[in-house]
C-alpha positions as CSV (number, residue, x, y, z in Angstrom):
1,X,0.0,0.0,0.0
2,X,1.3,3.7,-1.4
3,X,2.1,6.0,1.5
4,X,0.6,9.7,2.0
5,X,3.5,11.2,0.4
6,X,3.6,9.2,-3.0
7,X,0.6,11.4,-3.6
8,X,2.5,14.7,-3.4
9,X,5.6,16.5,-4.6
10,X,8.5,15.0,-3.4
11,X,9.4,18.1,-2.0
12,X,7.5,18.1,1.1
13,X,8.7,14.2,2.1
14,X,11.4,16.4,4.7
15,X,9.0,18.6,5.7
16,X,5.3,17.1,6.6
17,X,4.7,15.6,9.5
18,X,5.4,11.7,10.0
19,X,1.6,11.3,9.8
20,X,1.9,11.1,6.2
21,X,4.1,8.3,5.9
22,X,1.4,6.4,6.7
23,X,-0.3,4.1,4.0
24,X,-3.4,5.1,1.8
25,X,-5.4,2.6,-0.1
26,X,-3.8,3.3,-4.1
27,X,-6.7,4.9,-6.0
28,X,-7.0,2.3,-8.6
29,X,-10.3,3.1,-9.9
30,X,-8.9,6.6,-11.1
31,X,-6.7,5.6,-14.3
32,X,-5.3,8.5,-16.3
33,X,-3.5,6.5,-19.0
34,X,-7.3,5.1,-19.5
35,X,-9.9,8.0,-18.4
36,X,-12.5,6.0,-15.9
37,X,-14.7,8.2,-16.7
38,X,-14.8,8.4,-20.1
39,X,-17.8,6.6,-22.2
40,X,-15.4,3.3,-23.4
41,X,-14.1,3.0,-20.1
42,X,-18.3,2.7,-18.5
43,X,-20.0,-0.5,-19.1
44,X,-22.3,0.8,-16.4
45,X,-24.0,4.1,-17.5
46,X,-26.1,5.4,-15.1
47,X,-28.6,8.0,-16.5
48,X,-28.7,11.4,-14.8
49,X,-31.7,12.8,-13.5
50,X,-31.2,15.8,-15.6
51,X,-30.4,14.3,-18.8
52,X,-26.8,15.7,-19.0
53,X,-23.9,13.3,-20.1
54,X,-21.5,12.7,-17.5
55,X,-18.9,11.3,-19.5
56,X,-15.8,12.9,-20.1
57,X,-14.0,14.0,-23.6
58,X,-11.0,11.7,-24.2
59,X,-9.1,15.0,-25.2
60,X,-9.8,17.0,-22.1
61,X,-10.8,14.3,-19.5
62,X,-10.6,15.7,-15.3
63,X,-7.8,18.5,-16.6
64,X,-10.3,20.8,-17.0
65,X,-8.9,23.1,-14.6
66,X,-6.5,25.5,-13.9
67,X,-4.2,25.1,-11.3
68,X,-3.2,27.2,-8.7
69,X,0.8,27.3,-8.5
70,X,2.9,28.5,-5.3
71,X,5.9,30.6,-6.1
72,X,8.0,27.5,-4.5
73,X,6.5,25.4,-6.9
74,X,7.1,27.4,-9.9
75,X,10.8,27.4,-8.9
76,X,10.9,24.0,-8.4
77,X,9.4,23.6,-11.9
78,X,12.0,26.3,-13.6
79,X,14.9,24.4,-11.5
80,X,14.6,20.6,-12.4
81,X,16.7,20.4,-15.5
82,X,15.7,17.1,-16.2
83,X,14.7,16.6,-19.9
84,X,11.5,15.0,-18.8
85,X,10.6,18.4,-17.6
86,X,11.7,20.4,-20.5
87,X,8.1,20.9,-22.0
88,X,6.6,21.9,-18.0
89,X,9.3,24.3,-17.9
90,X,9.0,25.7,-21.2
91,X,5.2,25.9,-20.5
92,X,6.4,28.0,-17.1
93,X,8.5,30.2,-19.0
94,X,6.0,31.0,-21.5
95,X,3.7,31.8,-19.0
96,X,6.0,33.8,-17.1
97,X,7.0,35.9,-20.0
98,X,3.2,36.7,-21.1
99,X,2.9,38.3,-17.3
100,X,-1.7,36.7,-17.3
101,X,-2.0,35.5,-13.9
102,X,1.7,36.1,-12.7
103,X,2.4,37.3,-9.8
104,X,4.9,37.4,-6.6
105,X,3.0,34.6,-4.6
106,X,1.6,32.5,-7.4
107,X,1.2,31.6,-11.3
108,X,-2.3,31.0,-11.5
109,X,-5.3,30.9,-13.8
110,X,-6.6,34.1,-15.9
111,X,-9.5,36.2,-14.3
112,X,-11.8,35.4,-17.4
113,X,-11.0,31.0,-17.1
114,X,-12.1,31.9,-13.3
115,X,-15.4,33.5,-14.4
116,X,-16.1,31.0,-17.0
117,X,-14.8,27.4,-14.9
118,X,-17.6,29.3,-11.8
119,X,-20.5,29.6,-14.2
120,X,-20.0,26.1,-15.9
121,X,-19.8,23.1,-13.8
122,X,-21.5,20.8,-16.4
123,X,-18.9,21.4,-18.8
124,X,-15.9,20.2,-16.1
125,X,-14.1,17.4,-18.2
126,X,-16.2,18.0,-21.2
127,X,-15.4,21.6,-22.4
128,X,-12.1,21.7,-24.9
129,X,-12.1,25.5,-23.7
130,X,-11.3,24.9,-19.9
131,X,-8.6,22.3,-20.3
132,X,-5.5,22.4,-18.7
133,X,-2.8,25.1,-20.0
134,X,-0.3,22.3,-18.7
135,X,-1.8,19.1,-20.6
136,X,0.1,17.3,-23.1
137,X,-2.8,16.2,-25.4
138,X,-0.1,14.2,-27.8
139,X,0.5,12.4,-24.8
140,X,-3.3,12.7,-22.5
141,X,-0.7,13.5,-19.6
142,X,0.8,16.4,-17.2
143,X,4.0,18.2,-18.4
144,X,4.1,19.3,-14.9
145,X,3.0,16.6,-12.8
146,X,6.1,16.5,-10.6
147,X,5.0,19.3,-9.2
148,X,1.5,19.3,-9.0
149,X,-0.4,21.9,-6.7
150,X,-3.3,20.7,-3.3
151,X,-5.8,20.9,-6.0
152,X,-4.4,18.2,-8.9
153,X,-2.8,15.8,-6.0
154,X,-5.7,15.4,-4.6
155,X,-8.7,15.2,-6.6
156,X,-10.1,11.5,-7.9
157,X,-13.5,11.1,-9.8
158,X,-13.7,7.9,-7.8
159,X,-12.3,6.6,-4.6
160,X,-11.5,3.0,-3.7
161,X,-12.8,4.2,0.1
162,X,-15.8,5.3,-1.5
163,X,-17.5,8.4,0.3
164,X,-14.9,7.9,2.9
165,X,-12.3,8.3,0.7
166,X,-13.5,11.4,-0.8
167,X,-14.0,12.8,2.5
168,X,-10.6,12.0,3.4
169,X,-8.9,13.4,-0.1
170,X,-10.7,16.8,0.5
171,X,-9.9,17.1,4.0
172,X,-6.2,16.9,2.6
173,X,-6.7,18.9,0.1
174,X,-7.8,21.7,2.7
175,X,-4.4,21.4,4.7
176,X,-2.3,20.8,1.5
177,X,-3.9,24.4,0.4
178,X,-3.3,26.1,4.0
179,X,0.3,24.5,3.3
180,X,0.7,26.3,0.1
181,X,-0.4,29.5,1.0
182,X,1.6,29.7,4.1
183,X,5.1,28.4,2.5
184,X,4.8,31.1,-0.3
185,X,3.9,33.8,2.3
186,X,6.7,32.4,3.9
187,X,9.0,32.7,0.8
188,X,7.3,36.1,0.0
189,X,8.7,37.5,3.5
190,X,12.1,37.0,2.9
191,X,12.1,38.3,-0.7
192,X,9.4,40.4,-0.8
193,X,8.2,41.6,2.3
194,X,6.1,44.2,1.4
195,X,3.7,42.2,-0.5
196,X,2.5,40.2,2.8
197,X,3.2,43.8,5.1
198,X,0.7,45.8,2.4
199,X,-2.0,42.9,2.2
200,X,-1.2,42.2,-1.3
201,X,-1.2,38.3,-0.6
202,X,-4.6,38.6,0.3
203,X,-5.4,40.4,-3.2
204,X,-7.3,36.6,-4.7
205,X,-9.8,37.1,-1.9
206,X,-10.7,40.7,-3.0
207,X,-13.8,41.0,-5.4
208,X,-13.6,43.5,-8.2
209,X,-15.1,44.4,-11.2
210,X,-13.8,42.9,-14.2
211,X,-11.2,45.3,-16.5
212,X,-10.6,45.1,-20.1
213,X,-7.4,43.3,-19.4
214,X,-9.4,40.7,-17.9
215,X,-11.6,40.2,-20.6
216,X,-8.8,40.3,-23.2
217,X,-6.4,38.1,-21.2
218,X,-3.9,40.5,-21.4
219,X,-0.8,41.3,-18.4
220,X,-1.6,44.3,-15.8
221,X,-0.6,47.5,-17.0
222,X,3.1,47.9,-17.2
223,X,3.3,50.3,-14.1
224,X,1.0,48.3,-12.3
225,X,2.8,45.0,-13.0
226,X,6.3,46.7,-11.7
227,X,4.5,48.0,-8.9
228,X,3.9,44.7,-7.7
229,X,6.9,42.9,-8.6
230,X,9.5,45.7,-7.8
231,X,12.7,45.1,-7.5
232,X,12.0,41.9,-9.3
233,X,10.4,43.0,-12.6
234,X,12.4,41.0,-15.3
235,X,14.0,39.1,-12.7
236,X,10.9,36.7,-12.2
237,X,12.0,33.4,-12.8
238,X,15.2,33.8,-10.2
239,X,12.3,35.3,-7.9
240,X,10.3,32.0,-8.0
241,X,13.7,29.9,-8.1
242,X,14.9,31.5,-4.7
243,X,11.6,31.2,-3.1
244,X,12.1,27.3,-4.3
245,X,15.6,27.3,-2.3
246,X,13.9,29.1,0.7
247,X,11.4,26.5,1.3
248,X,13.2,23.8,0.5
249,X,15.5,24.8,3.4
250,X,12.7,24.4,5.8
251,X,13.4,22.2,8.7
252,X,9.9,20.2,9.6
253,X,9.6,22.6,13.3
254,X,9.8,25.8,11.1
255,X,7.2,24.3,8.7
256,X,4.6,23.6,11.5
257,X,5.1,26.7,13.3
258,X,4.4,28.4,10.0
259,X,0.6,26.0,9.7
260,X,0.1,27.0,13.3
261,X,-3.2,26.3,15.3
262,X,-5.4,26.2,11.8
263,X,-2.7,23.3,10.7
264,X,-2.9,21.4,14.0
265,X,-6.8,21.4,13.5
266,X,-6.7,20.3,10.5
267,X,-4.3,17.5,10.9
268,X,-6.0,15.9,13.7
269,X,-9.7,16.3,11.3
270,X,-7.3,14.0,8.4
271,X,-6.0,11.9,10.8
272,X,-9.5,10.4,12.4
273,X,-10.7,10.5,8.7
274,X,-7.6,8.5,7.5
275,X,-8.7,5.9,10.3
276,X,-12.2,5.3,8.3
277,X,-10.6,5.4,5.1
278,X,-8.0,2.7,5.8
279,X,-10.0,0.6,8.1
280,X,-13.7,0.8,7.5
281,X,-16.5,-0.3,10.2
282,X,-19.7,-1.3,9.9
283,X,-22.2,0.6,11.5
284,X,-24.4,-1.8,14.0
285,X,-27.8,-0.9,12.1
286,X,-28.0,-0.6,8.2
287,X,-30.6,0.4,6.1
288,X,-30.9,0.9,2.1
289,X,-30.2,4.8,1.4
290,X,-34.0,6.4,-0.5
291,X,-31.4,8.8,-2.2
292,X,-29.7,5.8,-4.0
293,X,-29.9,5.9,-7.6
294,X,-31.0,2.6,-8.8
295,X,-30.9,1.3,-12.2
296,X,-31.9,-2.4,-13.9
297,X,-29.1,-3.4,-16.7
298,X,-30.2,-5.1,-19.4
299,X,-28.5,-8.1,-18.2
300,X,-30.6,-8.6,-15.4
301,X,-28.1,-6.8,-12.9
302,X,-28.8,-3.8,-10.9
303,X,-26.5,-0.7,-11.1
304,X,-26.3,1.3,-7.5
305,X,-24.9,4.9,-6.7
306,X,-25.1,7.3,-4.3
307,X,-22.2,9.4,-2.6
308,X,-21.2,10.3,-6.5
309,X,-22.5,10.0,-9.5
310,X,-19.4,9.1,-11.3
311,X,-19.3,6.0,-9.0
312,X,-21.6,3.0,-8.9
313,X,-21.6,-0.6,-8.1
314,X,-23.1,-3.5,-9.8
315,X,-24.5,-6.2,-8.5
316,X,-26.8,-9.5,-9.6
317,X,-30.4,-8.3,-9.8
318,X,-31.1,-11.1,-7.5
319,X,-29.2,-8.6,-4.5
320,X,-31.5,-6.0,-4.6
321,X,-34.3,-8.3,-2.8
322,X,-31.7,-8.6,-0.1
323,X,-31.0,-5.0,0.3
324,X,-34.5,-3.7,0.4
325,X,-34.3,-6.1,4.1
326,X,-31.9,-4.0,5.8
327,X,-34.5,-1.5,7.1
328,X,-32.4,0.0,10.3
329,X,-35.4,-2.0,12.2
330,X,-32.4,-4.5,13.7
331,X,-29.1,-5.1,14.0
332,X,-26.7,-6.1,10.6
333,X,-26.3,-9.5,12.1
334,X,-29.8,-10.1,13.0
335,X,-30.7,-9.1,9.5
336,X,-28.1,-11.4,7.9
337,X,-29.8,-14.8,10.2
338,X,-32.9,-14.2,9.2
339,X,-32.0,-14.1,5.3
340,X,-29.7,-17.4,5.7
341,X,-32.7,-18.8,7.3
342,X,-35.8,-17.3,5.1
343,X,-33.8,-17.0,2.2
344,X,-30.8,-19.2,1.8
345,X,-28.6,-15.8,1.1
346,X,-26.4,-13.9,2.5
347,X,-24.1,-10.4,1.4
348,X,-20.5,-11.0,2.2
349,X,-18.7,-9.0,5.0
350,X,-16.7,-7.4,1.6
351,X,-19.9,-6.6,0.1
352,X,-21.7,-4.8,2.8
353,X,-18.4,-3.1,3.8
354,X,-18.5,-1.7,-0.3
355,X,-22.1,-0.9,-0.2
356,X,-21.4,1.2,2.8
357,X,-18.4,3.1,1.8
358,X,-20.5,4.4,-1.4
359,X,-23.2,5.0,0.7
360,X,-25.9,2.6,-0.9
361,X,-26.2,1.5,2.6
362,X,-26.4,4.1,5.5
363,X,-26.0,4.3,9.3
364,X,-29.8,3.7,10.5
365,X,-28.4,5.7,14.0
366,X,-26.7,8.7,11.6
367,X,-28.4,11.9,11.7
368,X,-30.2,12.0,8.1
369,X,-28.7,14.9,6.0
């Protein structure tokens, strides 16, 4: 079993606590090389309520979104001279030299992808127009995968833990971000320090009307952009390649002062979610969840989702009699005896322990959401 940190950067294996050497269940369902979630990779097709097709484009698939690059990062991406990351660092470089999205704390997506990735959610993995500035589409891959940001090292459309897993992955991807914005602050400070004194870090946050720049895609005016890079302006790539150096001189203390209470919080949240992740337990009572989407194949099985609709099990139609038993009424065992002895049938330990983690089957005692 992978450990925490074969997720993430390699960066960060000196720094992060030894919590996340710990082992997480490899998210096999999730295959890049062969989308999961496009339509040749479904056998199962569950039909959305609304009508709208789920299924990703080949061309596109989940990198339909821009990521959110630390300064660190960037200078980790500009300083790895392997050739393997020639085409991620050219990618950087071009980016850098355009001056859309560039700034002292990050490299991050235009204002205009922002407005238009916020007002279409349908079209994420589906729309040629949001896909990855980053993605090799000779190749389907990441040219900068190495160094991939909370966002892309975190996100799966479907998790061997089921809901518990996706629980878990977003919970990290919450710290990983407080992570991010503290070590670039950090960097920021001893290059920059103006930028965090004055507020300017906090300048995403702000909501302003869009300019004409925006709109066009084009770099901040060119006494605005010196403004905020001075005395860097031209010097930006040995800007993002110190701040690179900087963190990576970080002993592990220094990092965790930096997270502070809001890291220690967090931390302890992944830890107990880890815990259901890696070692699920059945609830005493079960019943069959009314939000579950059910669907009959034309082979006679039955199709079953719930905590995601990119997700669903399948099981022979025979099952579903078996399911509709567990009411919440009685205990999992007691339901179990009285199938063996009505009906000759049983669901395997492995099988309720699945239907649970996707949420087909829910706590009877759980507060109903």
């Amino acid at each position: 079993m992978p450990s925490i940190l074969d997720s993430l950067p390699t960066l960060y294996r000196n720094l992060f606590p030894s919590f996340f050497q710990g082992p997480i269940p490899a998210e096999t369902k999730a295959t890049c090389s062969s989308c999961a979630m496009c339509e040749a990779a479904n056998p199962i097709r569950i039909e959305s309520v609304d009508g709208v097709n789920r299924f990703f484009r080949p061309d596109t698939k989940c990198c339909t979104y821009h990521p959110r690059l630390p300064n660190y990062l960037v200078g980790a991406i500009l300083s790895d001279e392997d050739p393997a990351m020639a085409e991620g660092r050219r990618r950087i470089e071009e980016k850098i030299a355009r001056g859309v999205g560039v700034n002292p704390q990050w490299i991050k997506a235009p204002t205009r992808y922002n407005l238009l990735y916020s007002s279409s959610r349908q079209a994420f993995g589906r729309a040629e127009a949001l896909r990855c500035p980053y993605y090799e589409s000779k190749g389907g891959l990441c040219t900068i995968w190495r160094y991939r940001e909370a966002v892309c090292s975190t996100y799966f459309c479907k998790y061997v833990a089921g809901a518990d897993g996706r629980k878990f992955w977003m919970t990290l991807k919450t710290w990983l971000t407080l992570a991010e914005i503290q070590l670039s602050r950090y960097a920021l400070l001893q290059l920059l320090p103006d930028y965090v004194l004055k507020g300017k870090d906090k300048a995403d946050a702000a909501t302003v009307p869009l300019t004409i720049e925006d709109l066009d895609d084009k770099p901040l005016p060119e006494k605005d952009y010196a403004e905020l890079w001075h005395p860097w302006v031209g010097r930006e790539a040995e800007f993002y390649r110190r701040s690179y150096e900087i963190v990576r001189a970080l002993s592990s203390d220094e990092f965790e002062n930096l997270l502070g209470l809001d890291g220690v919080v967090e931390l302890s949240i992944l830890k107990r979610l880890h815990e259901s992740a890696t070692a699920p337990k059945l609830p005493k009572s079960l019943k069959l969840n009314p939000s579950a989407t059910i669907q009959w194949l034309p082979d006679g099985g039955i199709a079953l989702a719930s905590y995601s609709e990119f997700d669903a099990v399948a099981l022979p139609g025979a099952a579903y009699a078996l399911l509709v038993e567990f009411t919440g009424k009685e205990p999992v065992e007691a339901v179990r005896q009285r199938l063996r002895e009505e009906k000759q049938a049983d669901l395997h330990d492995d099988i309720l322990v699945e239907l649970y983690r996707h949420r087909i089957l829910v706590d009877a005692q759980a507060p109903q959401q």
